[in-house]
C-alpha positions as CSV (number, residue, x, y, z in Angstrom):
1,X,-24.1,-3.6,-8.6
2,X,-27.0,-3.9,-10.8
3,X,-28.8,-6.6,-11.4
4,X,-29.3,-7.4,-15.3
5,X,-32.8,-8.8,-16.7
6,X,-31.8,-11.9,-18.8
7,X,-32.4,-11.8,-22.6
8,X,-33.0,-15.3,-24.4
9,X,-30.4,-14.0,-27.2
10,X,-27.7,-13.9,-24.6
11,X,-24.4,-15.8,-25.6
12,X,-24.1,-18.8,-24.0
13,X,-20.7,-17.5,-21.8
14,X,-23.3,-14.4,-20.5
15,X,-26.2,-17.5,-19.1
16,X,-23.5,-19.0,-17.4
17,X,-22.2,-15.9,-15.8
18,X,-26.0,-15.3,-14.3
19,X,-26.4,-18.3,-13.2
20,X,-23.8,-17.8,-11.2
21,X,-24.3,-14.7,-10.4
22,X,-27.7,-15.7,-9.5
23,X,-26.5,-18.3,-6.6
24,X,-23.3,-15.7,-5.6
25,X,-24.2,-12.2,-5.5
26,X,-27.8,-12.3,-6.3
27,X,-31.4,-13.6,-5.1
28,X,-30.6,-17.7,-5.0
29,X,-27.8,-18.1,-2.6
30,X,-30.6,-20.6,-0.7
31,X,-30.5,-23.0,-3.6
32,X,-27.1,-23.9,-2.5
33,X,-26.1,-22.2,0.4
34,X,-22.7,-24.4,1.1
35,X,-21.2,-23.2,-2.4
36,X,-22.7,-19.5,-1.6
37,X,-21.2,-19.8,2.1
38,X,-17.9,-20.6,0.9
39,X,-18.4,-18.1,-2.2
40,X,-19.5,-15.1,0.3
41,X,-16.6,-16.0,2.6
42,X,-13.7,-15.7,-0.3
43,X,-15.5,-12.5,-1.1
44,X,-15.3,-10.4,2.2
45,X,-12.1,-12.1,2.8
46,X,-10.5,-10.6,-0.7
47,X,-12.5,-7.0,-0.3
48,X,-10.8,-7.0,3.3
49,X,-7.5,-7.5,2.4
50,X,-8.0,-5.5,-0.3
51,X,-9.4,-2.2,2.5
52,X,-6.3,-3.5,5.1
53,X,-3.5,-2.7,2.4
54,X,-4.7,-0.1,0.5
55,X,-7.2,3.2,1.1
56,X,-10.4,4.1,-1.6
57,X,-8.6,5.7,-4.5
58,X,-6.0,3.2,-5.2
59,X,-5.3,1.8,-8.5
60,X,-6.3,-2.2,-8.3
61,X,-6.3,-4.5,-11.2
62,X,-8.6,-7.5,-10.7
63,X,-7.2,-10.2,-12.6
64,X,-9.3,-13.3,-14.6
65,X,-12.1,-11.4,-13.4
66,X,-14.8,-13.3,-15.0
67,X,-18.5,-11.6,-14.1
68,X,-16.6,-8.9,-12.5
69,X,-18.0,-9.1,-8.9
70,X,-14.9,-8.5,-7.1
71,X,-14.5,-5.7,-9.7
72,X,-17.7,-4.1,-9.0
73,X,-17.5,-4.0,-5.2
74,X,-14.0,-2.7,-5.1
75,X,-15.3,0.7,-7.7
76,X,-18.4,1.4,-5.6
77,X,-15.9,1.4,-2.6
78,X,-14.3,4.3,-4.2
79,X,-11.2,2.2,-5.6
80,X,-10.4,3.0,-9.4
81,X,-10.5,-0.6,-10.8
82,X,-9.5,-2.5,-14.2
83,X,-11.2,-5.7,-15.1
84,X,-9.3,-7.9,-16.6
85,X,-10.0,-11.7,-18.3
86,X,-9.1,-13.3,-21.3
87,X,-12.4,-13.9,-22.2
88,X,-13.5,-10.6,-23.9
89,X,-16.8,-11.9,-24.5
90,X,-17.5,-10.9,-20.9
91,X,-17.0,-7.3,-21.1
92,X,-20.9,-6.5,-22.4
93,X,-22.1,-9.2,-19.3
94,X,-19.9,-6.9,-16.6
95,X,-20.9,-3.4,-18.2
96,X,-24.6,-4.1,-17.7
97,X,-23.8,-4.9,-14.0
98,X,-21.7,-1.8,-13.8
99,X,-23.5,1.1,-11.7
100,X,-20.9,3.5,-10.5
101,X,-17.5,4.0,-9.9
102,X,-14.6,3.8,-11.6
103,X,-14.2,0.8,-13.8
104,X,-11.2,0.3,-16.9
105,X,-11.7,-2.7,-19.0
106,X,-8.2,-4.3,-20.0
107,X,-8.6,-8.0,-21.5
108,X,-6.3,-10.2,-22.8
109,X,-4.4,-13.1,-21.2
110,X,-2.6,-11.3,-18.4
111,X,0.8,-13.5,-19.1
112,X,0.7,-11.7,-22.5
113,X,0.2,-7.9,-21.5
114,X,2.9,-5.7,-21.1
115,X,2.6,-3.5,-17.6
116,X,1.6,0.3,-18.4
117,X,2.1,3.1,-16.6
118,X,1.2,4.5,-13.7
119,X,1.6,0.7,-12.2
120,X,-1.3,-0.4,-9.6
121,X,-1.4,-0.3,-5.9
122,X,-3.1,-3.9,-5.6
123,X,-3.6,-6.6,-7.6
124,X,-6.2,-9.0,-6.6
125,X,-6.4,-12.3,-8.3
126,X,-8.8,-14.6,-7.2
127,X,-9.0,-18.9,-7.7
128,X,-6.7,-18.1,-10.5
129,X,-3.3,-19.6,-9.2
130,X,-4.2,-23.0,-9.5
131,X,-5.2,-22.9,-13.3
132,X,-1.8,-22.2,-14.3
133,X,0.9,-24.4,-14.9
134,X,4.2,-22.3,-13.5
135,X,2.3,-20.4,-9.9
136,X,5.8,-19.1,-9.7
137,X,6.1,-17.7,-12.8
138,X,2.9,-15.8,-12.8
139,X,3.4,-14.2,-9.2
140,X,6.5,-12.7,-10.7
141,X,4.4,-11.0,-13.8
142,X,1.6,-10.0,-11.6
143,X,4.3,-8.2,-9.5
144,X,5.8,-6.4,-12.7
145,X,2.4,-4.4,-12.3
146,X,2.7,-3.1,-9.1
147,X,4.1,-0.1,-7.7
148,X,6.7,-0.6,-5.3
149,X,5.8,-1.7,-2.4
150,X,2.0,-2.4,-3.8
151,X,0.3,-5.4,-3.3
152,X,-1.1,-8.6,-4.2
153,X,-3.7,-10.0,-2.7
154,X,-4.7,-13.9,-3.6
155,X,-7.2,-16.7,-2.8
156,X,-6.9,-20.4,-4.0
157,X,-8.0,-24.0,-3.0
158,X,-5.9,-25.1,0.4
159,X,-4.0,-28.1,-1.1
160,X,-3.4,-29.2,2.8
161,X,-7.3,-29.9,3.4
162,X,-7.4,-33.3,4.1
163,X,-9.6,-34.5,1.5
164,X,-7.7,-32.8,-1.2
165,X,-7.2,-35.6,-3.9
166,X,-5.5,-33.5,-6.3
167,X,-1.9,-33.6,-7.3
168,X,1.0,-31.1,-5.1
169,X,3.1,-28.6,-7.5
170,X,6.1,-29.7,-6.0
171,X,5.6,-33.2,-7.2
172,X,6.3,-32.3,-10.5
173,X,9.4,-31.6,-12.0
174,X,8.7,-30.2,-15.1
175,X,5.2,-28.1,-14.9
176,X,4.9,-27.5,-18.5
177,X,2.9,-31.5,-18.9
178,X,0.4,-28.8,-17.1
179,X,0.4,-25.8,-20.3
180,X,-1.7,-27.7,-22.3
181,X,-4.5,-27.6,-19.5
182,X,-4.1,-24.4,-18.2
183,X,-6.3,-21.5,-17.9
184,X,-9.7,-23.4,-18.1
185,X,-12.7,-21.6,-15.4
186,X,-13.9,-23.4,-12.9
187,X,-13.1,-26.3,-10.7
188,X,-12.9,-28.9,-13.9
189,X,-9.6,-26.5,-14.6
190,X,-7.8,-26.7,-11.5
191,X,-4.6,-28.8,-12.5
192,X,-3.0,-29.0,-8.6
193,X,-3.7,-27.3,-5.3
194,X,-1.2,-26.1,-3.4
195,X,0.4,-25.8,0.1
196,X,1.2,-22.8,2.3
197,X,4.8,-23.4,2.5
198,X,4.9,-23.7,-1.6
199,X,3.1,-19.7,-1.6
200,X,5.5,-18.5,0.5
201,X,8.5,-20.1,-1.6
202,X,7.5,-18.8,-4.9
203,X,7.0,-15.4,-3.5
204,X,10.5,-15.5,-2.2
205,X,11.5,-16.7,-5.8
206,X,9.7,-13.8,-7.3
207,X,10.8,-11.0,-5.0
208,X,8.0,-10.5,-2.9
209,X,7.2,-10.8,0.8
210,X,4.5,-12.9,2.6
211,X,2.5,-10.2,4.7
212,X,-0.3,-12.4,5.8
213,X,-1.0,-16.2,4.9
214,X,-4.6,-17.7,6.3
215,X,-6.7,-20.7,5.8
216,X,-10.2,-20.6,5.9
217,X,-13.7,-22.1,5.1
218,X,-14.4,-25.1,7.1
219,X,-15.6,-27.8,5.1
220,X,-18.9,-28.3,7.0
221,X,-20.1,-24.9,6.5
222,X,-19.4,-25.2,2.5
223,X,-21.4,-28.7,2.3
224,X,-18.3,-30.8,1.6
225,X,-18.0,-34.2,2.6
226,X,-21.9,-35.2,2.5
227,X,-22.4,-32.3,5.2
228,X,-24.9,-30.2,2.7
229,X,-27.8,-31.2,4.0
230,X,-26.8,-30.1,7.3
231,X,-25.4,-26.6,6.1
232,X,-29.0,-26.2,4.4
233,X,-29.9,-26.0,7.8
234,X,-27.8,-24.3,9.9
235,X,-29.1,-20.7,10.7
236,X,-26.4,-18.2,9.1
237,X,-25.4,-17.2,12.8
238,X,-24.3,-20.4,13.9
239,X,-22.2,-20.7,10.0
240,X,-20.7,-17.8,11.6
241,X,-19.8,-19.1,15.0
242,X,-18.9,-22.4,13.5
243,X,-16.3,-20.4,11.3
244,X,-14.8,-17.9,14.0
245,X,-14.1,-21.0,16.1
246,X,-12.5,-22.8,13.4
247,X,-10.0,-19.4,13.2
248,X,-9.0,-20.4,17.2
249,X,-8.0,-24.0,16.2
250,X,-4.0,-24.8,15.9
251,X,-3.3,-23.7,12.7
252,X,-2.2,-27.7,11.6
253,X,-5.8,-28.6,12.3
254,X,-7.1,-25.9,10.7
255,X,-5.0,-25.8,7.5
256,X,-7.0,-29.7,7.6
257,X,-10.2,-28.9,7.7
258,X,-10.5,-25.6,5.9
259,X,-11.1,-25.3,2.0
260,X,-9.2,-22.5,1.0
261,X,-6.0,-20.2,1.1
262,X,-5.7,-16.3,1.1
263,X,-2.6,-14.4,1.6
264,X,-1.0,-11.0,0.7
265,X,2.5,-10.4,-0.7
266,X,4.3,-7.3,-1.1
267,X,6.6,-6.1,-3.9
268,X,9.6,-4.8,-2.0
């Protein structure tokens, strides 16, 4: 992935994207190494899951793909990938990072685009689910682009950490009071977070089976909770250590502590 040399006349949306690029995949993951812990963690977690369920030369579509970083990783693997985002002022940001392999560009608001032929082997989609207002609803279009028995594979805030303050899906029984909200980046555009046992309900309700379902990122090691100056100093082996024994906790207390969901369903 290559590393682009900022312009002053950049659009505003491109500074944005460096700056985090800067702190996620870059030289400055020391300025705030809780937020690049956690960030590097949801990375090699998603390329994984991605490598476990599918071999290079699959078709994956990376979904609200932003600065493309999953993108990039998965076409220098040897996957053939398609960016997509509705923000299409992105595309010139992601093709200056581009270096090789095999990248499509498809933008638009995913909910909106038709599936084309041939259909995908994965779709990733990446701290996307809790931006929109009907999860269930958009499992079942992301699943109209896969190939039979392809894959999705997901990440999103764990709504069972125990300082989570925002409201549960469930709760609410009319979503749409959340369309009006929906589909704004970052954490300011997270409307709910929500539970293991609501993933694996919607993916029953939208045809798909639950292959794997994990928790992970212990709120220490990402700085949460007034712990950042701490993780600033912890040595990056004992972040490590710190999160393999969080994996050997019972998975009640660790679905408590740890900051975020990934799982992988599977079109039958």
């Amino acid at each position: 992935m290559r590393k682009p040399e900022p312009k002053p006349d950049w659009p505003a949306s491109w500074k944005t994207a460096y700056a985090f690029d800067l702190l996620e995949v870059f030289d400055e993951p020391h300025r705030h190494p809780g937020y690049a812990n956690a960030y590097a963690q949801r990375r090699e977690r998603t390329l994984s899951l991605v490598r476990q369920v599918a071999a290079p030369g699959a078709r994956v579509l990376d979904v609200a793909a932003a600065q493309g970083n999953f993108s990039l990783a998965l076409a220098e693997q040897g996957y053939h990938v398609t960016w997509n985002d509705l923000r299409e002022e992105l595309i010139g940001y992601v093709k200056l990072k581009h270096e090789r392999g095999a990248l499509e560009i498809k933008p638009g608001q995913i909910l909106e685009l038709p599936p084309s032929e041939p259909l995908y082997d994965v779709v990733v989609a990446t701290e996307v689910l809790e931006h929109v207002a009907h999860p269930d609803r958009f499992l079942a279009k992301l699943s109209a682009f896969l190939k039979p028995g392809g894959h999705l594979v997901m990440t999103t805030p764990n709504g069972r950490y125990v300082r989570n303050r925002l409201p549960k899906f469930s709760d609410f029984p009319d979503p749409s009071v959340f369309e009006k909200d929906q589909f704004k980046p970052d954490a300011d555009g997270h409307l709910f977070l929500l539970y293991p046992e609501e993933i694996r309900r919607f993916a029953k309700s939208a045809g798909l089976s639950v292959e794997t379902l994990s928790v992970f990122t212990h709120f220490v090691t990402a700085g949460w909770l007034g712990t950042a100056p701490l993780t600033n100093r912890l040595p990056p082996k004992l972040i490590s250590l710190g999160e393999a024994v969080t994996g050997w906790l019972p998975a009640p207390l660790r679905e408590r502590v740890c900051i975020s969901m990934a799982f992988v369903l599977r079109r039958g």
